[in-house]
ZAMARGU-4260 file (C-alpha; in steps of 0.2 Angstrom, whole numbers, plus 5000, padded with zeros to 4 digits):
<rodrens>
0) 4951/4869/4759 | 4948/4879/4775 | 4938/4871/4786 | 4930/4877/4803 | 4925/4865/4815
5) 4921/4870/4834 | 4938/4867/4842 | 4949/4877/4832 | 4952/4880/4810 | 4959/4865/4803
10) 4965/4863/4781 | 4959/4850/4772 | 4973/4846/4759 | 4962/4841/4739 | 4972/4827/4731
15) 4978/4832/4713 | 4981/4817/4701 | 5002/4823/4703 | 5002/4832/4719 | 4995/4836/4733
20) 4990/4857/4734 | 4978/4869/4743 | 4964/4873/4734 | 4964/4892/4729 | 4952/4904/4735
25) 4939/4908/4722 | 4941/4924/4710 | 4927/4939/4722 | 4924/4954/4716 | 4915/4960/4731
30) 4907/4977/4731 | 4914/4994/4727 | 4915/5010/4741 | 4915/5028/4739 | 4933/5025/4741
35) 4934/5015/4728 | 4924/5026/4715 | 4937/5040/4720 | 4951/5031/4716 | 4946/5027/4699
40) 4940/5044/4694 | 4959/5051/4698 | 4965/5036/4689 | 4956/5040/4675 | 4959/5056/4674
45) 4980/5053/4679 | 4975/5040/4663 | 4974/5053/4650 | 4989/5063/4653 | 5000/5049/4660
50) 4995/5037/4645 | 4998/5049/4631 | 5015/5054/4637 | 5019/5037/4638 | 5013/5032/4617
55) 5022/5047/4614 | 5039/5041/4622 | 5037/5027/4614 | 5033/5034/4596 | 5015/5031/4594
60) 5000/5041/4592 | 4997/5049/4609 | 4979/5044/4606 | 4986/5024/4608 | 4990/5027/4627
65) 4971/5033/4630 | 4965/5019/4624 | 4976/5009/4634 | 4969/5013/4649 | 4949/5010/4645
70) 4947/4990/4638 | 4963/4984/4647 | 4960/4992/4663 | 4945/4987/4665 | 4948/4969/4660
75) 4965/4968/4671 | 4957/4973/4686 | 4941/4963/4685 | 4951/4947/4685 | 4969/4953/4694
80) 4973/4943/4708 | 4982/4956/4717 | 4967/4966/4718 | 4974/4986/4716 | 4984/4982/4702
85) 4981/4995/4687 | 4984/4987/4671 | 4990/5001/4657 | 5004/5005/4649 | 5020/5012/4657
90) 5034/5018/4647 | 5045/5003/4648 | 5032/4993/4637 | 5030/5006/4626 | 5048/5008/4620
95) 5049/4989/4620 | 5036/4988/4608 | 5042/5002/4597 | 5057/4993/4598 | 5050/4975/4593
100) 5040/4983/4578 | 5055/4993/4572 | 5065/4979/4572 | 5051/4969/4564 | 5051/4981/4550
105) 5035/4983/4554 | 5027/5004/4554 | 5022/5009/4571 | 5009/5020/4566 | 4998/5007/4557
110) 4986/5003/4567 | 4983/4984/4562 | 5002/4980/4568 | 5000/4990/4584 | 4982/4977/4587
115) 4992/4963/4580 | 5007/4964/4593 | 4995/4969/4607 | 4986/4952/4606 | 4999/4940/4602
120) 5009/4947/4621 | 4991/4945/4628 | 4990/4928/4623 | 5008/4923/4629 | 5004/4930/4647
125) 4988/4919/4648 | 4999/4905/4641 | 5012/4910/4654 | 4997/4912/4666 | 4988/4895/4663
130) 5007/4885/4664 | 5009/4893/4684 | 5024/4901/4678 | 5022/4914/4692 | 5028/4903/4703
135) 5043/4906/4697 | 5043/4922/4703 | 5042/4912/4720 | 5064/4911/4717 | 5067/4928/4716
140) 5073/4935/4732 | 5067/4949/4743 | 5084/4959/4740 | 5082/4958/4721 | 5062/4961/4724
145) 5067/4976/4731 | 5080/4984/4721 | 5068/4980/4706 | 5055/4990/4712 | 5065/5004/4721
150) 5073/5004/4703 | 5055/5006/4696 | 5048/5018/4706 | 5065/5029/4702 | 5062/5028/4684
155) 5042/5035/4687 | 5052/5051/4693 | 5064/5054/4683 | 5051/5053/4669 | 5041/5068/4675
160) 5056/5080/4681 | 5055/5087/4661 | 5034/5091/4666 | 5040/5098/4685 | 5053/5108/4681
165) 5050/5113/4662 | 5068/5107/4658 | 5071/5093/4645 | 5085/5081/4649 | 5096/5072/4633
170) 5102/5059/4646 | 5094/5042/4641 | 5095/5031/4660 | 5087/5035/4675 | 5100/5042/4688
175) 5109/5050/4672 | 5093/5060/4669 | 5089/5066/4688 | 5107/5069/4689 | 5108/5080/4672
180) 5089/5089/4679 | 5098/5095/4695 | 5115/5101/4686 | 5105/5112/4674 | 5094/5121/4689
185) 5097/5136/4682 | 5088/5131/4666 | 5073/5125/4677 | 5057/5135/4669 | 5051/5144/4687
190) 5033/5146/4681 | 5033/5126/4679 | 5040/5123/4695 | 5029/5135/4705 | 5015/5127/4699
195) 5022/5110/4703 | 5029/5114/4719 | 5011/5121/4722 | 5004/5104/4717 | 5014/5097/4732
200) 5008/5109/4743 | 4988/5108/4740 | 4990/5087/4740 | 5001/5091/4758 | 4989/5102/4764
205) 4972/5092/4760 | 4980/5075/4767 | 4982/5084/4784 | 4965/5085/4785 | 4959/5066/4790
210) 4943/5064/4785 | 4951/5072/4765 | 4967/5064/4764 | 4957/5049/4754 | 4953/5065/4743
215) 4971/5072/4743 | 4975/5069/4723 | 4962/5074/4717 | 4959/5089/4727 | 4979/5093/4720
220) 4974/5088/4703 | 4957/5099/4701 | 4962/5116/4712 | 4979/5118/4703 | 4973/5114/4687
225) 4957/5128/4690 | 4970/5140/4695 | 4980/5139/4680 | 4966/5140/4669 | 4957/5155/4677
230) 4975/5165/4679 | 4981/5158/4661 | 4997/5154/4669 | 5008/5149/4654 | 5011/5131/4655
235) 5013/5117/4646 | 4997/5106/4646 | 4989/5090/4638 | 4983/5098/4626 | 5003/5102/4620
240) 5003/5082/4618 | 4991/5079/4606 | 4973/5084/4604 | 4959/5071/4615 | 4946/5061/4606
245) 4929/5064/4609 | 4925/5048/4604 | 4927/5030/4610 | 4941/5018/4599 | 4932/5008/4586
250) 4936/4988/4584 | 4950/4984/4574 | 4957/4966/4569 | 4974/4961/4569 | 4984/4955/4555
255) 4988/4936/4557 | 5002/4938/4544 | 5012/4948/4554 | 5010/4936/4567 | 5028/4925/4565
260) 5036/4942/4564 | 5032/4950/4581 | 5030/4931/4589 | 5049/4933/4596 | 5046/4951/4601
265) 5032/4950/4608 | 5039/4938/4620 | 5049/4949/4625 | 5035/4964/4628 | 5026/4951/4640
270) 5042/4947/4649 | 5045/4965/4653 | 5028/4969/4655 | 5025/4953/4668 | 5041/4956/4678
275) 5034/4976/4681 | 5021/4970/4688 | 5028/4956/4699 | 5034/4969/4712 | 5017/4975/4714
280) 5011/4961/4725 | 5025/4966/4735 | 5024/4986/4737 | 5003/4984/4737 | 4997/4971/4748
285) 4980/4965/4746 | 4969/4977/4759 | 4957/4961/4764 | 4975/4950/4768 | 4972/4938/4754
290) 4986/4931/4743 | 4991/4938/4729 | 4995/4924/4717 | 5007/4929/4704 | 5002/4916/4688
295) 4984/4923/4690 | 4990/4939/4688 | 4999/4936/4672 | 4981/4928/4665 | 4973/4943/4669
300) 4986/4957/4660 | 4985/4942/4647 | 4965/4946/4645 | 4967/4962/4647 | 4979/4962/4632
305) 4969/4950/4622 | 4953/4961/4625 | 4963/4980/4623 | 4969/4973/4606 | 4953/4975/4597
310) 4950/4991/4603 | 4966/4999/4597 | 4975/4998/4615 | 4996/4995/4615 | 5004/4980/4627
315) 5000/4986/4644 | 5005/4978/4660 | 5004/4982/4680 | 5009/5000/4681 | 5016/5003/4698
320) 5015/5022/4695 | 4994/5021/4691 | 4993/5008/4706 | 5002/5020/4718 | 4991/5036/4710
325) 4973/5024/4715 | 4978/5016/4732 | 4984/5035/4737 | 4967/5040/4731 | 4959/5027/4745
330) 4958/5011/4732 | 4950/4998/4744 | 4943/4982/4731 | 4946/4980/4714 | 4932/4992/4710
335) 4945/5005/4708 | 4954/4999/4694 | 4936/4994/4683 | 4931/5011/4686 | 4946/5021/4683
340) 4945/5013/4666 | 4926/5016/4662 | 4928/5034/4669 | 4944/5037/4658 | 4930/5033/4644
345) 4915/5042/4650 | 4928/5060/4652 | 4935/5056/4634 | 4917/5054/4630 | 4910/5069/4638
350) 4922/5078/4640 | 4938/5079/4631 | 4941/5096/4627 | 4942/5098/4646 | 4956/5086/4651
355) 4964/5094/4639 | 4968/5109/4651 | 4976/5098/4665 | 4994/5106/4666 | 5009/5096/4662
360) 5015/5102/4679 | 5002/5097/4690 | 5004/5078/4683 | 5025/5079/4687 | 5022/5085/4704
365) 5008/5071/4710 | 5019/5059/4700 | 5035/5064/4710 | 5024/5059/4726 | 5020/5045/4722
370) 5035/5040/4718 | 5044/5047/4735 | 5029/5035/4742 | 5034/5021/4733 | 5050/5023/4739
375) 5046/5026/4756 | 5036/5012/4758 | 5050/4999/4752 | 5063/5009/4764 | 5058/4995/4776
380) 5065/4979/4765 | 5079/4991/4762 | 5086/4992/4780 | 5081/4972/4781 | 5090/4967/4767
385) 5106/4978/4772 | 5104/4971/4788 | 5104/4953/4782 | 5124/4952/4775 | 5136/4960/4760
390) 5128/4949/4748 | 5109/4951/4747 | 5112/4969/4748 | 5125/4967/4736 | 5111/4960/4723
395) 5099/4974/4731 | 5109/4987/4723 | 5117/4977/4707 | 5095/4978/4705 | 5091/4994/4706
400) 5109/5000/4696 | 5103/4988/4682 | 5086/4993/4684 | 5090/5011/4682 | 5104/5010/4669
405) 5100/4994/4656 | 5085/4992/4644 | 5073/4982/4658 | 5072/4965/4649 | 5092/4965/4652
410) 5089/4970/4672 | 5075/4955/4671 | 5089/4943/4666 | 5099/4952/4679 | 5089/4950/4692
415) 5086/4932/4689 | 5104/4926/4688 | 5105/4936/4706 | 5089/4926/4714 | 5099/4909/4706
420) 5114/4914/4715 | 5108/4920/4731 | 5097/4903/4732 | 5114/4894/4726 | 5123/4900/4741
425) 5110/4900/4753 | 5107/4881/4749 | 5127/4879/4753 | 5127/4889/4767 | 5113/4877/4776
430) 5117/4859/4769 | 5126/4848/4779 | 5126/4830/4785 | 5121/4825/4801 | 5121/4808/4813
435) 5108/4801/4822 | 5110/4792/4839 | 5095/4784/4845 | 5093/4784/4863 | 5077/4780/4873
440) 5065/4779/4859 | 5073/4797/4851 | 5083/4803/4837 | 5099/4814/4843 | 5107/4824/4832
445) 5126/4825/4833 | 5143/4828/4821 | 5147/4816/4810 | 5160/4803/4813 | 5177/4803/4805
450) 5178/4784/4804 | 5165/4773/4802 | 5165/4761/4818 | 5164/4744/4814 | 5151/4731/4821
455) 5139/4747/4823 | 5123/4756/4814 | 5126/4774/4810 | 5114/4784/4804 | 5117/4800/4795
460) 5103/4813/4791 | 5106/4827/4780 | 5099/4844/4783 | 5098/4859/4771 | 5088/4863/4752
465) 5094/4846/4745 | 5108/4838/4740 | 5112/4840/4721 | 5123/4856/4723 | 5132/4849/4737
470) 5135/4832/4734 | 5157/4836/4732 | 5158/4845/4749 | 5144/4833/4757 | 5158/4819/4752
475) 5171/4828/4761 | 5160/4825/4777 | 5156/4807/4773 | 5161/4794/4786 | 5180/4786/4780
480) 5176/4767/4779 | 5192/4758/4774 | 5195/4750/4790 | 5175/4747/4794 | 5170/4730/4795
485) 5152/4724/4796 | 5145/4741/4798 | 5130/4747/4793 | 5124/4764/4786 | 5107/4772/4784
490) 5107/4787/4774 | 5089/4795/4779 | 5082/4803/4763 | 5065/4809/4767 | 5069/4826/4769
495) 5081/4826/4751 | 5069/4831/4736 | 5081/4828/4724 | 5086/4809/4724 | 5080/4809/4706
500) 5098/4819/4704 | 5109/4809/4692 | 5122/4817/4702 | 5114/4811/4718 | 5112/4794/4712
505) 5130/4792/4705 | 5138/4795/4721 | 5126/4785/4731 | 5130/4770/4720 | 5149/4772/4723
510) 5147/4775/4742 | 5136/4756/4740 | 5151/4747/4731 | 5163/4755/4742 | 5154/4748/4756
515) 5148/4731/4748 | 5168/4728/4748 | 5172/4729/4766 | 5156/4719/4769 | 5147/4732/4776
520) 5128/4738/4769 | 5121/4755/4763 | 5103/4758/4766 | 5093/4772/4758 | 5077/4775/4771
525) 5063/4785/4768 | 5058/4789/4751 | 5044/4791/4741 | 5035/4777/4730 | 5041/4787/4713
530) 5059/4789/4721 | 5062/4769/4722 | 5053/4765/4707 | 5069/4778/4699 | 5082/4768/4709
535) 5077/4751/4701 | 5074/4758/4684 | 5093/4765/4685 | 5099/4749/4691 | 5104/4757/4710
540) 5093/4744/4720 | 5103/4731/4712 | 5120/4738/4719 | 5111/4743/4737 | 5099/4726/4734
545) 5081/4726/4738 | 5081/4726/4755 | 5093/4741/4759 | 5079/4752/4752 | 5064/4757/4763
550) 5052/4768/4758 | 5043/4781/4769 | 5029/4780/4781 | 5014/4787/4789 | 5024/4791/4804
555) 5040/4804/4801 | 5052/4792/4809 | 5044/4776/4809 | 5054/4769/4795 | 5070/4773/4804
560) 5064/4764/4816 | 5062/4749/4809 | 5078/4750/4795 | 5087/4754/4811 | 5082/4738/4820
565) 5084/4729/4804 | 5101/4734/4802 | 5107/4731/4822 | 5100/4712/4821 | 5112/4710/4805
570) 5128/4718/4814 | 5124/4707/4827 | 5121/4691/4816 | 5138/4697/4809 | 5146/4700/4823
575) 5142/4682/4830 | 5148/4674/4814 | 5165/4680/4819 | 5177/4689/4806 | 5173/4689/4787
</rodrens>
């Protein structure tokens, strides 16, 4: 809790039961702009075009992806953490959930199934949500972040190049279809292109104007689309997708015996769905500089879900492409996202014959943009992380390859196993062992000694993430005592967090036997009230003994201080006592 006192901010840290935490900033939804009223008018209307396509990629009724972009929306961005994010469905969750009800043996174009899936992902992401799992997010490194995303925003390209250039690519990846889309130029339709490449050129020419450029999209979207309307240029437009409702969707329930046959499935929908929208936080920061906060964002999509799935929505998630088309239309609170999806309901409802007229082509070109701006805007973690060494940019592109060429849930397993491994070896590269010499009241760090001097106090102090993974090569470093004599080591532990390691704990016992043989001690200083109730439940403070373990205190190095003390009046006794 943040608390202002005259001299300065100071935080109050609230006591949990288990732990001690920061108390999260309430959920604010503030009040909306002109900006922000924009925004969600050209993120409606991107909604109707965009969202079809999408339930038609995936085999649905073209209708479905309207839908998916009122209820859900709405809902996801009232309660979003990360406040521009656009909940809706993008074409990764749609061809997942085909997929999981396909497999099911289930029909895709029965309505009750669709309602059915749609809530049980809903209620796994607020399952997900209410355990904290986005913490785990926390682990996955910047390199994999950002070949995930670049990856991502990729994809939103290459799934427009068919609506900008009027050519339909057979080619299933993502580099496989850009790469196919520039061999066949010459089968490139020219009055597509023109009037895509004329898109680019309105949305270029209004965003040079300052005071428009919030206006830029839309401006692009509406002129364009006029001009091919009044000249009846022959394009390809949404009404070639499927035919708009003039209505709004009725409720529907969901079927609970289908339930244990998409549970699995729908699992998987989330996963794929969550792990989109992690890299939002990212590319989209918060415009009022608060936190994101990943596991609040996996509640949200999950009510969103829970909420869409009575109203005939499919699985939806962050979309990174409808984020991008809101915050270039000037997005600045969360208003954008809960009015793009009641103004996607209010056209459909007032006017859906008109949206029908939108050009295909119009919709590929702004899309393109934003996906160049996606990419633009990540090309700073790029340099960074190619800057940082071979391996982190090696997992930066394994990413974005895997991202690009493998179904997404197989790019997410991916991308974890590279986060594990980059943390693995970052861990190894900054463990190490290090002793302590006390001189005038302070601690001096220096290298570890080769032999443990007899009649003396060494204290050792290990530095680095912890000291499970490193507990072989840390025993390479350890001190030799086969000669020592009456010597005394003090293994400072406060800064290890994982004593409770088995591993830990068995090679701290044999270092205390080793020792207890050559009548020397091992002392364990500076743990944690839970960490030496562990050492006696395991029988360790038998074999170190009672008094070799000394738990932390208020002061960093105050138990050193005195386990140090302790330990030189012992040698000393020792010493006087002559050879043992």
């Amino acid at each position: 809790m943040l608390r202002v006192h005259p001299k300065g901010v100071t935080w109050e840290i609230a006591r949990s039961r288990d732990s001690e935490r920061v108390r999260r900033p309430k959920l604010r939804v503030g009040r909306p702009t002109p900006k922000d009223a924009v925004a969600g008018f050209v993120t409606g209307l991107f909604s109707i075009p965009e969202g079809m396509a999408y339930a038609s990629i995936g085999g649905f009724n073209p209708v479905l992806g309207l839908y998916s972009g009122m209820v859900p929306t709405t809902v996801g961005s009232l309660f979003s953490r990360t406040v521009l994010m656009t909940t809706t469905l993008t074409s990764a969750i749609a061809l997942t959930s085909q997929s999981v009800l396909s497999s099911a043996g289930l029909d895709p174009d029965d309505l009750d199934n669709v309602a059915t899936l749609t809530v049980l992902v809903g209620a796994i992401m607020v399952v997900f949500g209410l355990l904290r799992l986005g913490s785990v997010m926390s682990f996955v490194s910047n390199a994999v972040m950002t070949g995930f995303t670049s990856g991502i925003a990729l994809q939103i390209v290459a799934g427009v190049l068919g609506d900008a250039t009027g050519y339909e690519t057979d080619a299933h990846n993502t580099i496989a279809k850009v790469v196919d889309s520039f061999a066949h130029v010459a089968d490139w339709e020219v009055t597509t292109l023109l009037v895509a490449l004329g898109t680019v050129a309105v949305w270029v020419a209004v965003r040079l104007v300052p005071r428009l450029e919030p206006f830029a999209i839309l401006a692009a979207l509406v002129v364009v689309t006029v001009v091919v309307v009044v000249f009846s240029i022959d394009v390809r437009d949404v009404g070639d997708i499927g035919q708009v409702p003039s209505g709004l969707p009725h409720p529907i329930l969901p079927d609970p015996g289908v339930m244990p046959d998409l549970l699995a499935g729908a699992v998987a929908v989330a996963l794929v769905a969550l792990a989109q929208a992690a890299g939002i936080g990212a590319a989209v920061p918060n415009p009022d500089g608060s936190r994101t906060n990943l596991s609040g964002d996996f509640t949200a999509q999950g009510l969103a879900n829970l909420a869409g799935g009575f109203f005939r929505a499919l699985p939806t998630g962050g979309s990174l492409s409808r984020t991008g088309v809101a915050t270039s239309a000037g997005a600045r609170t969360r208003w954008a996202g809960i009015f793009a999806g009641v103004f996607l309901a209010l056209v459909v409802l007032v006017a859906g014959g008109v949206a029908e007229l939108i050009p295909m082509p119009v919709i590929g070109g702004l899309v393109i943009v934003i996906g160049a701006e996606l990419v633009v805007g990540r090309l700073p973690d790029i340099r960074l992380v190619l800057h940082t060494g071979l391996l982190p940019a090696a997992a930066m592109l394994a990413t974005f390859l895997a991202t690009t060429e493998l179904p997404l849930q197989q790019a997410i397993l991916l991308g974890a196993g590279l986060s594990l491994l980059l943390f693995c070896v970052s861990a190894e590269r900054s463990g190490r062992l290090r002793a302590l010499v006390r001189e005038d009241g302070r601690w001096r760090a220096t290298a570890v000694p080769a032999e443990l001097p007899s009649d003396a106090v060494t204290v050792l102090h290990h530095e680095g993430a912890g000291l499970f993974a490193e507990v072989t090569r840390l025993e390479e470093v350890w001190p030799r005592s086969a000669d020592a004599r009456n010597a005394v080591v003090i293994l400072h532990a406060r800064a290890v967090p994982d004593i409770p390691s088995s591993t830990v704990l068995k090679s701290l016992r044999r270092r205390a036997r080793q020792l207890d043989d050559h009548g020397c001690r091992l002392m364990v200083v500076g743990i944690d009230p839970e960490q030496a109730e562990l050492l006696s439940r395991t029988g360790l403070a038998d074999d170190l003994g009672t008094d070799n373990i000394v738990q932390q205190a208020p002061v960093f190095f105050e138990a050193l201080d005195a386990a140090y003390d302790d330990a030189t009046r012992w040698v000393e006794d020792r010493r006087g006592e002559g050879p043992s």
